[in-house]
PDB file of N, CA, C and O in Angstrom:
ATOM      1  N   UNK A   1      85.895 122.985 245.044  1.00  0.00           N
ATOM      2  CA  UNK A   1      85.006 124.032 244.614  1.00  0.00           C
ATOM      3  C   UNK A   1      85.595 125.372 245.017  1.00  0.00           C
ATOM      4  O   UNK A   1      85.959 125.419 246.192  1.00  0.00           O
ATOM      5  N   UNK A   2      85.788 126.603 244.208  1.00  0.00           N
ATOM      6  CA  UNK A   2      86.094 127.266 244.811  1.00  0.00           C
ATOM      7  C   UNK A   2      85.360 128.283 244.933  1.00  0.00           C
ATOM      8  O   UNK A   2      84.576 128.383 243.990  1.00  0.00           O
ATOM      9  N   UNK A   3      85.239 129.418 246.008  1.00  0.00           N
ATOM     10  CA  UNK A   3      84.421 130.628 246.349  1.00  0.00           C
ATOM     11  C   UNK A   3      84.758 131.614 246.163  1.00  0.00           C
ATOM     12  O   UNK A   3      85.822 132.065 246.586  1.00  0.00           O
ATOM     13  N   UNK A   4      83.771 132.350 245.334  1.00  0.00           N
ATOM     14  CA  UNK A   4      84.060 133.542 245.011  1.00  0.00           C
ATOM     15  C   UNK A   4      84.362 134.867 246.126  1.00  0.00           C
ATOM     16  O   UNK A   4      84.860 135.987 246.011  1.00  0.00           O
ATOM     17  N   UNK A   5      83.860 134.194 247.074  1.00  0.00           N
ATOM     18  CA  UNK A   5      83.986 135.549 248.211  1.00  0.00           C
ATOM     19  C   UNK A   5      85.163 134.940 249.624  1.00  0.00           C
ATOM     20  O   UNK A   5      84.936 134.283 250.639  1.00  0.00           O
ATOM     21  N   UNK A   6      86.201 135.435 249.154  1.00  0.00           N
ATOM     22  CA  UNK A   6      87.715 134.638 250.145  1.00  0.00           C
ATOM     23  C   UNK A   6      87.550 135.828 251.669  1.00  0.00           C
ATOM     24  O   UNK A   6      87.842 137.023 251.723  1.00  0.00           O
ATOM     25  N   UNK A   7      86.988 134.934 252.739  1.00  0.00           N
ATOM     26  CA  UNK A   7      87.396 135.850 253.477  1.00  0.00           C
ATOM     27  C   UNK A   7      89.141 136.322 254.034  1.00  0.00           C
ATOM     28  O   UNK A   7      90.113 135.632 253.725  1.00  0.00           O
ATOM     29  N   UNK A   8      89.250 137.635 254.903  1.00  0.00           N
ATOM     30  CA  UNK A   8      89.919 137.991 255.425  1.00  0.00           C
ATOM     31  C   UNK A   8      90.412 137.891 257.398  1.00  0.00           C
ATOM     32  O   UNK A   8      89.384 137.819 258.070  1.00  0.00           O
ATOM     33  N   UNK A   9      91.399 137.885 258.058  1.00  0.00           N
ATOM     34  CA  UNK A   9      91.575 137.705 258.961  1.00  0.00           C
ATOM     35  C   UNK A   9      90.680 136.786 259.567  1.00  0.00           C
ATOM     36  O   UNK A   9      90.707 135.665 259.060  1.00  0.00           O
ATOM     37  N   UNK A  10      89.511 137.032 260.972  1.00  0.00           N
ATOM     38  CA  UNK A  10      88.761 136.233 261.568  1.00  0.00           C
ATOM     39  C   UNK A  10      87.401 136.180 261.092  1.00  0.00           C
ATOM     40  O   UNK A  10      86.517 135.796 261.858  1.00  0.00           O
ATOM     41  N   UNK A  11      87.092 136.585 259.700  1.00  0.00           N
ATOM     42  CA  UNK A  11      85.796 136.289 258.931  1.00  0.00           C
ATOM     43  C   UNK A  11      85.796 134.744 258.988  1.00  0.00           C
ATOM     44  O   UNK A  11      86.814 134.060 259.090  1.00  0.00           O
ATOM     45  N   UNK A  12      84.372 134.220 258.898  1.00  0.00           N
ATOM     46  CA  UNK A  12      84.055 132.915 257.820  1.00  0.00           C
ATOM     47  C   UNK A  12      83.017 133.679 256.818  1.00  0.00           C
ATOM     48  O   UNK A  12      82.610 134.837 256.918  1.00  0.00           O
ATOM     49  N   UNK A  13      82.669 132.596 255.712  1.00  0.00           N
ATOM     50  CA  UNK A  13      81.562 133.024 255.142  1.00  0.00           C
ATOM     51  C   UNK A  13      80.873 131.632 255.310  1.00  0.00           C
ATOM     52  O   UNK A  13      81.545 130.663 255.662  1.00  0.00           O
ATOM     53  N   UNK A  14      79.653 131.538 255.081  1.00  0.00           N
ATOM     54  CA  UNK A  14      78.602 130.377 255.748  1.00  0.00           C
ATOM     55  C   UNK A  14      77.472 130.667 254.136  1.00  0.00           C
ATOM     56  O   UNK A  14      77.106 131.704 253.582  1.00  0.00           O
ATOM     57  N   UNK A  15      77.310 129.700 253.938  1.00  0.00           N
ATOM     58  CA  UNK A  15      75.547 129.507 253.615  1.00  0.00           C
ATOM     59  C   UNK A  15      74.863 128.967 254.310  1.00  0.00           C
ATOM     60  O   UNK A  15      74.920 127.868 254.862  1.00  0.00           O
ATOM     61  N   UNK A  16      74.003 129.942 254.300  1.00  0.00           N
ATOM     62  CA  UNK A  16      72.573 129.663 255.086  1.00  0.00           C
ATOM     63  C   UNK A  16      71.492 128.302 255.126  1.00  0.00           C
ATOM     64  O   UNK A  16      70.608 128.255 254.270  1.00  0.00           O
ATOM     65  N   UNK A  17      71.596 127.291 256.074  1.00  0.00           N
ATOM     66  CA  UNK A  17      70.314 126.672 255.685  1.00  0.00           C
ATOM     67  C   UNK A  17      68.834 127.300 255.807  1.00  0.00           C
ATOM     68  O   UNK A  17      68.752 128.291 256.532  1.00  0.00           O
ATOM     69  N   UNK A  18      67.780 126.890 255.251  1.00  0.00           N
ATOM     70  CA  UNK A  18      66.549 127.250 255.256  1.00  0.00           C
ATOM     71  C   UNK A  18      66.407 127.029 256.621  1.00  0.00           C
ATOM     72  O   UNK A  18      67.047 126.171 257.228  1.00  0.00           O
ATOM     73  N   UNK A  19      65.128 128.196 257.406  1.00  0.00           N
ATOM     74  CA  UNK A  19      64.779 127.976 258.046  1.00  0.00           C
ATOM     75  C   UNK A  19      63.847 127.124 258.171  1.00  0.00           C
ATOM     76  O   UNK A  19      63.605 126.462 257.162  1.00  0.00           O
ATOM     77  N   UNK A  20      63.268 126.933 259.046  1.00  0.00           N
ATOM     78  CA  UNK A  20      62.030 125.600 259.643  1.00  0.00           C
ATOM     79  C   UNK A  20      61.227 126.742 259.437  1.00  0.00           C
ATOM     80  O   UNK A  20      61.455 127.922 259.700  1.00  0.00           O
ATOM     81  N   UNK A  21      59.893 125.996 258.735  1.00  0.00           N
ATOM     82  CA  UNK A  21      58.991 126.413 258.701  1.00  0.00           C
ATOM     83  C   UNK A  21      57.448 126.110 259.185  1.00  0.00           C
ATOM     84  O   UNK A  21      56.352 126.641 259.004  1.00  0.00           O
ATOM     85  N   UNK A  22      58.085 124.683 260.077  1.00  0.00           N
ATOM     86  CA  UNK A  22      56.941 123.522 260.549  1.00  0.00           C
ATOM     87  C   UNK A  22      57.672 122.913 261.657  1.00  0.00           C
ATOM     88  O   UNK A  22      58.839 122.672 261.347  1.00  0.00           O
ATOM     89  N   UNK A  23      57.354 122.588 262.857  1.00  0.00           N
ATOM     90  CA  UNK A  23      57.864 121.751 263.400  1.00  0.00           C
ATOM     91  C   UNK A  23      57.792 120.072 263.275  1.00  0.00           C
ATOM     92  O   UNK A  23      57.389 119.613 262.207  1.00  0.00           O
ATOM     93  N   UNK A  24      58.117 119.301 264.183  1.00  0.00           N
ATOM     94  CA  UNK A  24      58.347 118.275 264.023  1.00  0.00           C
ATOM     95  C   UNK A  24      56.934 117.407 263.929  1.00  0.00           C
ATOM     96  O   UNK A  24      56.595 116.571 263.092  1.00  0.00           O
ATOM     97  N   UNK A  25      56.167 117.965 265.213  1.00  0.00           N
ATOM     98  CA  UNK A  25      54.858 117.590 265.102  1.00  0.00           C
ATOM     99  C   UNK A  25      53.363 118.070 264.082  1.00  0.00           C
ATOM    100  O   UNK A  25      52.189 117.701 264.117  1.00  0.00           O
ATOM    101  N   UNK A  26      54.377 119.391 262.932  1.00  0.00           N
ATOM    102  CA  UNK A  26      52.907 119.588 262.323  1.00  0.00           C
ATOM    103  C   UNK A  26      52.885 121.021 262.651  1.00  0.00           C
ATOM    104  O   UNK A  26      52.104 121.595 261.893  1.00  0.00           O
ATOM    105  N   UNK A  27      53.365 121.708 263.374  1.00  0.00           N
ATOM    106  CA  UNK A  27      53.028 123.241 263.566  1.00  0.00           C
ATOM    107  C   UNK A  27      53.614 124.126 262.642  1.00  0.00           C
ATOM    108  O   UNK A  27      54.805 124.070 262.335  1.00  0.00           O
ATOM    109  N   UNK A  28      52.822 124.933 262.194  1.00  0.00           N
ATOM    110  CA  UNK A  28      53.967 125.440 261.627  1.00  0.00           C
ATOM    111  C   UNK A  28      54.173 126.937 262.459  1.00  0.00           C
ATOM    112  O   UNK A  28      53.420 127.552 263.214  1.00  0.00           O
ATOM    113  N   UNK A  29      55.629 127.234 261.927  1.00  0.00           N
ATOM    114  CA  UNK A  29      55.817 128.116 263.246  1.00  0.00           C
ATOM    115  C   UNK A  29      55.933 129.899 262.275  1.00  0.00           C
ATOM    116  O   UNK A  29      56.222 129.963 261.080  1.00  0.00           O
ATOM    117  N   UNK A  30      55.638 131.107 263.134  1.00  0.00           N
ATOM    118  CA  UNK A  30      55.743 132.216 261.825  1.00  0.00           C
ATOM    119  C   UNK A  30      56.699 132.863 262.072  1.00  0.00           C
ATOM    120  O   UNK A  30      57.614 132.737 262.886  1.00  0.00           O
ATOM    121  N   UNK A  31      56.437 133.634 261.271  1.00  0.00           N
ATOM    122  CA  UNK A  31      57.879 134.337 260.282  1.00  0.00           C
ATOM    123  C   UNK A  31      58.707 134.869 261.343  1.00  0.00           C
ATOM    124  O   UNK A  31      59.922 134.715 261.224  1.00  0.00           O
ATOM    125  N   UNK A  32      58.276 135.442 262.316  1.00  0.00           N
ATOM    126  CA  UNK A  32      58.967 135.870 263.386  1.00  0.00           C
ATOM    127  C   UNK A  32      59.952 135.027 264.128  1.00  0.00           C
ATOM    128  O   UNK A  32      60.938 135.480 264.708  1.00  0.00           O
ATOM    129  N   UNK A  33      59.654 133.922 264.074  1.00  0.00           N
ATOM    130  CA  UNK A  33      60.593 132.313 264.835  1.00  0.00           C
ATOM    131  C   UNK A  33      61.391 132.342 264.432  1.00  0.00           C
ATOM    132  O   UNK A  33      62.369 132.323 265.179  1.00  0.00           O
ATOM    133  N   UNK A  34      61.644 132.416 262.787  1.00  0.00           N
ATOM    134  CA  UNK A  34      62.832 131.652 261.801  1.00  0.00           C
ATOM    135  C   UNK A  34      64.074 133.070 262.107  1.00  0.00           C
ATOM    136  O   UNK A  34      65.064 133.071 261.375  1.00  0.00           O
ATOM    137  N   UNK A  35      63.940 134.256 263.232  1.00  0.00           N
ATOM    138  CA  UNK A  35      64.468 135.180 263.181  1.00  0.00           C
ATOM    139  C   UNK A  35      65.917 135.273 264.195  1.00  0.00           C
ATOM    140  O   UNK A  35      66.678 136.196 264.481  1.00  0.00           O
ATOM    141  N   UNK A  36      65.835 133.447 264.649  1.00  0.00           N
ATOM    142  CA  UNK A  36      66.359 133.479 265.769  1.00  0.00           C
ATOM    143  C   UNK A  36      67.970 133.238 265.004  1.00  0.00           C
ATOM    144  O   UNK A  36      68.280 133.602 263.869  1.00  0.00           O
ATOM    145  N   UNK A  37      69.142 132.272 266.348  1.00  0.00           N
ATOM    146  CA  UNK A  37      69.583 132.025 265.639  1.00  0.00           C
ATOM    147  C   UNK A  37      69.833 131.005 264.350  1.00  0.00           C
ATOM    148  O   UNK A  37      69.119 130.074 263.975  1.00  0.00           O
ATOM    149  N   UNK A  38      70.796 131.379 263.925  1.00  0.00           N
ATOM    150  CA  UNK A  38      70.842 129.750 262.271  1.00  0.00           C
ATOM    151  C   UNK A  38      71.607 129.109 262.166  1.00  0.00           C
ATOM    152  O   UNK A  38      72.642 129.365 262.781  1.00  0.00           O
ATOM    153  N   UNK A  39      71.559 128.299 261.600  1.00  0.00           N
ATOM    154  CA  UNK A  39      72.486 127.406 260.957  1.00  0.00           C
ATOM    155  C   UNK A  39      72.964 127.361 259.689  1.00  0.00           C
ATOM    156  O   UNK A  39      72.170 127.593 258.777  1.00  0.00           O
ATOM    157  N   UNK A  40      74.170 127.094 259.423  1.00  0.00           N
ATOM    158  CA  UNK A  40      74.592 127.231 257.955  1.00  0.00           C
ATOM    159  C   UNK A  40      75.681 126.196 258.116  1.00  0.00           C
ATOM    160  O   UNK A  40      75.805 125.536 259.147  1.00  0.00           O
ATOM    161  N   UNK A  41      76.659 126.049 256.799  1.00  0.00           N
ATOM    162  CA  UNK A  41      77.573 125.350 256.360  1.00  0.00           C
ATOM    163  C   UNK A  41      78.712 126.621 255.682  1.00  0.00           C
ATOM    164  O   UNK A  41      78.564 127.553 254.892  1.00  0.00           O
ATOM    165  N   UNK A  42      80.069 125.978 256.601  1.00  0.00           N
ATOM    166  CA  UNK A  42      81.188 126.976 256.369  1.00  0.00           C
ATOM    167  C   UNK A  42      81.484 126.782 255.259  1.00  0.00           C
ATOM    168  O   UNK A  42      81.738 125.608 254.988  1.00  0.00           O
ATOM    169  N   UNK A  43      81.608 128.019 253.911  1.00  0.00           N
ATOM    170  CA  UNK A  43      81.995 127.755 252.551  1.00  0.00           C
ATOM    171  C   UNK A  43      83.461 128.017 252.589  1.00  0.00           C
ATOM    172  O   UNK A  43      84.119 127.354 251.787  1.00  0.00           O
ATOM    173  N   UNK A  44      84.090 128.827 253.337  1.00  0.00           N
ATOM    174  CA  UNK A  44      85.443 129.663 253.516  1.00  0.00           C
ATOM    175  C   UNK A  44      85.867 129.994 255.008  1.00  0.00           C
ATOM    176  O   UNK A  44      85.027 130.059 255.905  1.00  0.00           O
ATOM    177  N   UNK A  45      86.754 130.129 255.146  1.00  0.00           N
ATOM    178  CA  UNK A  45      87.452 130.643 256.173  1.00  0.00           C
ATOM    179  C   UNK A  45      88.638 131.437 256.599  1.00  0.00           C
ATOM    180  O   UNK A  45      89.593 130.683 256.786  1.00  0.00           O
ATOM    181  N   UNK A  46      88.982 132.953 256.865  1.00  0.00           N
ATOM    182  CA  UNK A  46      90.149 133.734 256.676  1.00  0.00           C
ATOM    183  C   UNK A  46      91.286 133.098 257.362  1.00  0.00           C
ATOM    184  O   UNK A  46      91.049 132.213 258.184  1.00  0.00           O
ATOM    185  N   UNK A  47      92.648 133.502 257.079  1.00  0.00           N
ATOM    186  CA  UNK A  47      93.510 132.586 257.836  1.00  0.00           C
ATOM    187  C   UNK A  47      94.074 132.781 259.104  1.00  0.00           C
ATOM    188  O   UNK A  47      95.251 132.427 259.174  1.00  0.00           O
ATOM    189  N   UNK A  48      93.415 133.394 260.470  1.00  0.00           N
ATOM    190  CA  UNK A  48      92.929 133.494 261.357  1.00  0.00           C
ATOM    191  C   UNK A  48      92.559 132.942 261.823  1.00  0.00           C
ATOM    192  O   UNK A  48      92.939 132.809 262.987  1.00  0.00           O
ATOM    193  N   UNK A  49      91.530 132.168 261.320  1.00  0.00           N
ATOM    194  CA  UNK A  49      90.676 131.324 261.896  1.00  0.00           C
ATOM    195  C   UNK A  49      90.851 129.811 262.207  1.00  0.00           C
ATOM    196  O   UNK A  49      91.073 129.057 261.260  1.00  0.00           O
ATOM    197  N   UNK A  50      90.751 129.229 263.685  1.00  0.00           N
ATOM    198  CA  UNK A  50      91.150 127.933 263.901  1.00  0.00           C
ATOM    199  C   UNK A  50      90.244 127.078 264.187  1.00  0.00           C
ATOM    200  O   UNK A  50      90.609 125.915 264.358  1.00  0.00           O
ATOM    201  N   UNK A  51      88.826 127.419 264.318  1.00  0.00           N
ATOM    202  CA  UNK A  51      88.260 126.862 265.510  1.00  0.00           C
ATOM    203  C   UNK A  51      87.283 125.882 264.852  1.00  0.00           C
ATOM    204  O   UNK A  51      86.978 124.750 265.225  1.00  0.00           O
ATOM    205  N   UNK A  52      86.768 126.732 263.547  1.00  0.00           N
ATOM    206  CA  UNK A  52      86.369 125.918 262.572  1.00  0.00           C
ATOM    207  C   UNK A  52      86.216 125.403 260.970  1.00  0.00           C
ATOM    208  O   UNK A  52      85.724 126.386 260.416  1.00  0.00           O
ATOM    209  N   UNK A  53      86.377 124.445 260.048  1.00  0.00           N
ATOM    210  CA  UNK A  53      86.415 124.444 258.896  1.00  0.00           C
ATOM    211  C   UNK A  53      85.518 123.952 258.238  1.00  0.00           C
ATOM    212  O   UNK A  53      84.476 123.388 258.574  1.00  0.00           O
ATOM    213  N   UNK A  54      86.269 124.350 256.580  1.00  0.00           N
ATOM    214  CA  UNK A  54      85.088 124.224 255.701  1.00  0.00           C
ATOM    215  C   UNK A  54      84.486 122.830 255.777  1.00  0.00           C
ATOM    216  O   UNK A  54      85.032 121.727 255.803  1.00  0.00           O
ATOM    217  N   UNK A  55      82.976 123.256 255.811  1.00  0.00           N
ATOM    218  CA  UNK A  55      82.174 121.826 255.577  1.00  0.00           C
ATOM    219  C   UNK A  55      81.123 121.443 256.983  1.00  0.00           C
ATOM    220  O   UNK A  55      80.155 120.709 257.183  1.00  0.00           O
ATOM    221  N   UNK A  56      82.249 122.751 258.065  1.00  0.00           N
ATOM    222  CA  UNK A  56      81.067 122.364 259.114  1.00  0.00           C
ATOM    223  C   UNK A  56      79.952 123.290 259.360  1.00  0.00           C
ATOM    224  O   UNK A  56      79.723 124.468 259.084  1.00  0.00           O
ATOM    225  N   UNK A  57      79.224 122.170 260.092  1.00  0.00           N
ATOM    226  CA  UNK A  57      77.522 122.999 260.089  1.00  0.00           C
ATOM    227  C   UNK A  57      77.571 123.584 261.353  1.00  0.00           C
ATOM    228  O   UNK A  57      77.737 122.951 262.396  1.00  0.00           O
ATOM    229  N   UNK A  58      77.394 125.068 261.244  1.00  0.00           N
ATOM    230  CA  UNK A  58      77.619 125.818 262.531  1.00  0.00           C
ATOM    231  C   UNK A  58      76.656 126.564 263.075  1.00  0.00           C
ATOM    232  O   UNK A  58      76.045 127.162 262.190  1.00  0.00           O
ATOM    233  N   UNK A  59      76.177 126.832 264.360  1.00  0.00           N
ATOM    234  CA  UNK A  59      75.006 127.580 264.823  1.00  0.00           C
ATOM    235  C   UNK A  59      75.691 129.307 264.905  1.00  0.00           C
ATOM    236  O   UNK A  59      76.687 129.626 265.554  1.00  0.00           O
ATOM    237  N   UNK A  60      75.122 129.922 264.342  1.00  0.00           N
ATOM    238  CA  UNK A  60      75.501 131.551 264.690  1.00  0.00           C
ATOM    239  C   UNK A  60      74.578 132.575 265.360  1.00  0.00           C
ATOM    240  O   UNK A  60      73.427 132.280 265.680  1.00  0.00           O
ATOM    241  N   UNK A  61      75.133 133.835 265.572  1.00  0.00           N
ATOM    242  CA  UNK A  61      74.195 134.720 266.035  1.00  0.00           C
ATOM    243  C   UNK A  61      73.785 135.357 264.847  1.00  0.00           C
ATOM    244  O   UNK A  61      74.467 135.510 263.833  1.00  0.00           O
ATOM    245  N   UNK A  62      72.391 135.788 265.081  1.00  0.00           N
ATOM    246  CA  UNK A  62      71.593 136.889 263.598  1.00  0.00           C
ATOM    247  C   UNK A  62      72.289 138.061 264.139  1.00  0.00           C
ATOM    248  O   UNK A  62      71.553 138.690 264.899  1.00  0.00           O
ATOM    249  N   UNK A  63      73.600 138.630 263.988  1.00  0.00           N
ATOM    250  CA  UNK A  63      73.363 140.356 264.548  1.00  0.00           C
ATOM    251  C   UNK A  63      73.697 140.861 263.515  1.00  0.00           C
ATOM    252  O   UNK A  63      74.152 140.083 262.676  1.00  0.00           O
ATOM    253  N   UNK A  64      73.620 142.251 263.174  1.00  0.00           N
ATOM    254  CA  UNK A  64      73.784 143.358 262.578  1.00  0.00           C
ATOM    255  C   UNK A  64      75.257 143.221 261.827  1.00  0.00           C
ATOM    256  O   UNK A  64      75.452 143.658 260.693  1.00  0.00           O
ATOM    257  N   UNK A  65      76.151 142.627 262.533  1.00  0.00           N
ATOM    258  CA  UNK A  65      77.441 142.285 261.743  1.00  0.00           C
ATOM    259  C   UNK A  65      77.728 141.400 261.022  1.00  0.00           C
ATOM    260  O   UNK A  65      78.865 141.081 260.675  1.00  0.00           O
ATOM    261  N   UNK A  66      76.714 140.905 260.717  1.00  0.00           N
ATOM    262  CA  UNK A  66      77.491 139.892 259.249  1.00  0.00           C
ATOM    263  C   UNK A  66      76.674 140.455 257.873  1.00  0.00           C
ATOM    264  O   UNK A  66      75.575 140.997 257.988  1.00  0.00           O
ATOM    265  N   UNK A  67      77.159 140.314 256.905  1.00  0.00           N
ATOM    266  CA  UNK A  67      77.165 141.187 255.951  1.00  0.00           C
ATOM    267  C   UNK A  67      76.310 139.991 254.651  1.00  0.00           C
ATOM    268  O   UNK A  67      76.725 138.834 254.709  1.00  0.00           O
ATOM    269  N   UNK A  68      75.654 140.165 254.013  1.00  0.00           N
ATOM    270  CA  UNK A  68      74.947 139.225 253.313  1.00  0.00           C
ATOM    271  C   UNK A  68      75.714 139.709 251.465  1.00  0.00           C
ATOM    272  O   UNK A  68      75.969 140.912 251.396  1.00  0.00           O
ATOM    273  N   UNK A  69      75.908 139.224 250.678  1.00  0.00           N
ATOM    274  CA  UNK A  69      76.011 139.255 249.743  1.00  0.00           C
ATOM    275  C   UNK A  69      75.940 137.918 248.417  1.00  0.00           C
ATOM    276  O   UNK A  69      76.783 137.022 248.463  1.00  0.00           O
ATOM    277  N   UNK A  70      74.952 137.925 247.385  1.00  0.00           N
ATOM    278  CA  UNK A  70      75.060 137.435 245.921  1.00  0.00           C
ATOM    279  C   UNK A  70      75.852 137.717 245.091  1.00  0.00           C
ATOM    280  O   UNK A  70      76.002 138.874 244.698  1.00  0.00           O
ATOM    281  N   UNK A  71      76.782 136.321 244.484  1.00  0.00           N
ATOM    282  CA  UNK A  71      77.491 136.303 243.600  1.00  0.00           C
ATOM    283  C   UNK A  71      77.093 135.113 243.131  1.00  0.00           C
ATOM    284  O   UNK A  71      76.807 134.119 243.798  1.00  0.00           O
ATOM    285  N   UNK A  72      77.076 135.324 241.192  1.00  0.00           N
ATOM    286  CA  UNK A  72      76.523 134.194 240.655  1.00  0.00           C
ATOM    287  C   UNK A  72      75.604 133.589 241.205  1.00  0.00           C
ATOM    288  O   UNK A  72      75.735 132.369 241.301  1.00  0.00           O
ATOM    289  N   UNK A  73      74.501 134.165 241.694  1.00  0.00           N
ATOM    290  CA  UNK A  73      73.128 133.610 241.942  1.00  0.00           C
ATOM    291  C   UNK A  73      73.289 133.050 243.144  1.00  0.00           C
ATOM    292  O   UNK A  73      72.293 132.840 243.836  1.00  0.00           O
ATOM    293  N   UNK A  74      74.375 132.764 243.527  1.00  0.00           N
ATOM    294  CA  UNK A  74      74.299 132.363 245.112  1.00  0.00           C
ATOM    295  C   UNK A  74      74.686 133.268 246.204  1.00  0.00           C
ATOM    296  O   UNK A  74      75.747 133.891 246.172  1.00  0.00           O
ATOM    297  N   UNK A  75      73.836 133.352 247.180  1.00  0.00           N
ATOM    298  CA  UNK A  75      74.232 133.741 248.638  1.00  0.00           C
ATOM    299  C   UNK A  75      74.816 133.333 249.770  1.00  0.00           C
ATOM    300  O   UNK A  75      74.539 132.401 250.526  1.00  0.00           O
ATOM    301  N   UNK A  76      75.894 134.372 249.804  1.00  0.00           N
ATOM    302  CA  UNK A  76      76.592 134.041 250.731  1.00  0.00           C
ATOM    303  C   UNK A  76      76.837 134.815 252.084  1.00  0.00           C
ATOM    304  O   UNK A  76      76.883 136.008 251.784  1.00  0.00           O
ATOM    305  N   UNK A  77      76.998 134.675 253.305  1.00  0.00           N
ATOM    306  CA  UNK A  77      76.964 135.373 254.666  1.00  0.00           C
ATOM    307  C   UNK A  77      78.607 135.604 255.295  1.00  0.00           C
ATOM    308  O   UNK A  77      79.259 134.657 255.734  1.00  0.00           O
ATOM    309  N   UNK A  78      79.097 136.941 255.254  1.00  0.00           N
ATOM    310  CA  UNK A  78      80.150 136.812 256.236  1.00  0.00           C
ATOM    311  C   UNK A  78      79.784 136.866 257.521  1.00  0.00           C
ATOM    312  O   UNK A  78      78.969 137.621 258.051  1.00  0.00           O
ATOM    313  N   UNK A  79      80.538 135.886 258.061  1.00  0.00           N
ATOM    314  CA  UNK A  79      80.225 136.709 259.852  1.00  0.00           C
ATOM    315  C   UNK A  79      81.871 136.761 260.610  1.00  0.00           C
ATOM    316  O   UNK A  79      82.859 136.169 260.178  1.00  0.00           O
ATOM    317  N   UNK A  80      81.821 137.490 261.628  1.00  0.00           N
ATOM    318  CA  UNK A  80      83.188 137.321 262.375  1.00  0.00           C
ATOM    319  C   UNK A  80      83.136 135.691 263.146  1.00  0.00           C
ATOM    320  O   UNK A  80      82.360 134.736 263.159  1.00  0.00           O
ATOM    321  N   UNK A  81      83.949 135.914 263.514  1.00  0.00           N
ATOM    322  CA  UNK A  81      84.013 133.870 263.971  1.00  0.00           C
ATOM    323  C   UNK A  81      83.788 133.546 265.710  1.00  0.00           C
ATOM    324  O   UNK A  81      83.901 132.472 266.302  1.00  0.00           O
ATOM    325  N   UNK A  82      83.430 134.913 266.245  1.00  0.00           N
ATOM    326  CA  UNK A  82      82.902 135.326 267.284  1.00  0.00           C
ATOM    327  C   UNK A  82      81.473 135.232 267.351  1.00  0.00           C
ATOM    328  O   UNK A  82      80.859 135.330 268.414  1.00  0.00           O
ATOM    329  N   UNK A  83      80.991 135.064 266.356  1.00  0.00           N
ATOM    330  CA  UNK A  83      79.437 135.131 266.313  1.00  0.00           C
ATOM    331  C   UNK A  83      79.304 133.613 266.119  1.00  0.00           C
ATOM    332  O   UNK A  83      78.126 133.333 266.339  1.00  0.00           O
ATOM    333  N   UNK A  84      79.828 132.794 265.882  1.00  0.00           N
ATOM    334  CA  UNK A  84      79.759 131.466 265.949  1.00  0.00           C
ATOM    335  C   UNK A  84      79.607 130.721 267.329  1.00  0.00           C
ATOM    336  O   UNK A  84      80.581 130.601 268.071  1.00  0.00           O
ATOM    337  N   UNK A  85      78.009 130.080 267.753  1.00  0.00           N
ATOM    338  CA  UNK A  85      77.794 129.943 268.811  1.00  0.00           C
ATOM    339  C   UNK A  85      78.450 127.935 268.721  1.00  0.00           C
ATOM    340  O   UNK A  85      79.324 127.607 269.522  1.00  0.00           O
ATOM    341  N   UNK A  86      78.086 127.235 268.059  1.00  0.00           N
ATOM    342  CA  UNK A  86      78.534 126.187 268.443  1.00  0.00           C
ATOM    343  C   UNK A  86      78.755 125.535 266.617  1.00  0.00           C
ATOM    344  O   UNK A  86      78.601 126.088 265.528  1.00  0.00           O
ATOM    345  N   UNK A  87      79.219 123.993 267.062  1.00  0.00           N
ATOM    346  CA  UNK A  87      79.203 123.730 265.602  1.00  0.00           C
ATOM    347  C   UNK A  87      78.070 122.702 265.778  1.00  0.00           C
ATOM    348  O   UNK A  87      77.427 122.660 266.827  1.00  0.00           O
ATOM    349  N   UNK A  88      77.841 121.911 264.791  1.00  0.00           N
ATOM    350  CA  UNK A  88      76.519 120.707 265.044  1.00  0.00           C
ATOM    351  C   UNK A  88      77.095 119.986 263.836  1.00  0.00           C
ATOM    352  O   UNK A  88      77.448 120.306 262.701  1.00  0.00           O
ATOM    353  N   UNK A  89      77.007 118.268 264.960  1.00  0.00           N
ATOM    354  CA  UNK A  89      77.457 116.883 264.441  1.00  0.00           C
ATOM    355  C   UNK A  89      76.471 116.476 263.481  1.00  0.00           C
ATOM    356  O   UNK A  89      76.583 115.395 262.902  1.00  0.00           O
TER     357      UNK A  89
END
């Protein structure tokens, strides 16, 4: 598949999974919760980058530096690869 948005140096770009909107037991939790950090799936990766590849599901930070952009109806997230807090099995 390929992506329209190729990052550069230590970028990834990620799509976003949905946030939780309920917990496990039935709560549902508000809008303010889902603000924390997220999870997504790496679509790309600049060639810089070692630590992780496409396909994995990675926890990040929400800050001010990653850049959100739509192409062809889909959204996509750059972030630096510093903002990448862990990956998840």
């Amino acid at each position: 598949m390929s992506i329209p948005v190729q990052p550069l140096a230590e970028y990834v770009v990620v799509q976003a999974e949905e946030a939780q909107t309920k917990t496990a037991s039935g709560l549902f939790l508000p809008s303010g919760a889902a603000e924390k950090p997220k999870v997504a799936v790496v679509v790309a990766v600049g060639p810089e980058v070692t630590a992780v590849q496409v396909g994995d599901r990675v926890l990040y930070k929400n800050e001010y530096e990653s850049t959100t952009v739509k192409v062809n109806g889909t959204e996509y997230t750059v972030i630096f690869h510093k903002n990448i807090i862990a990956t998840i099995k």
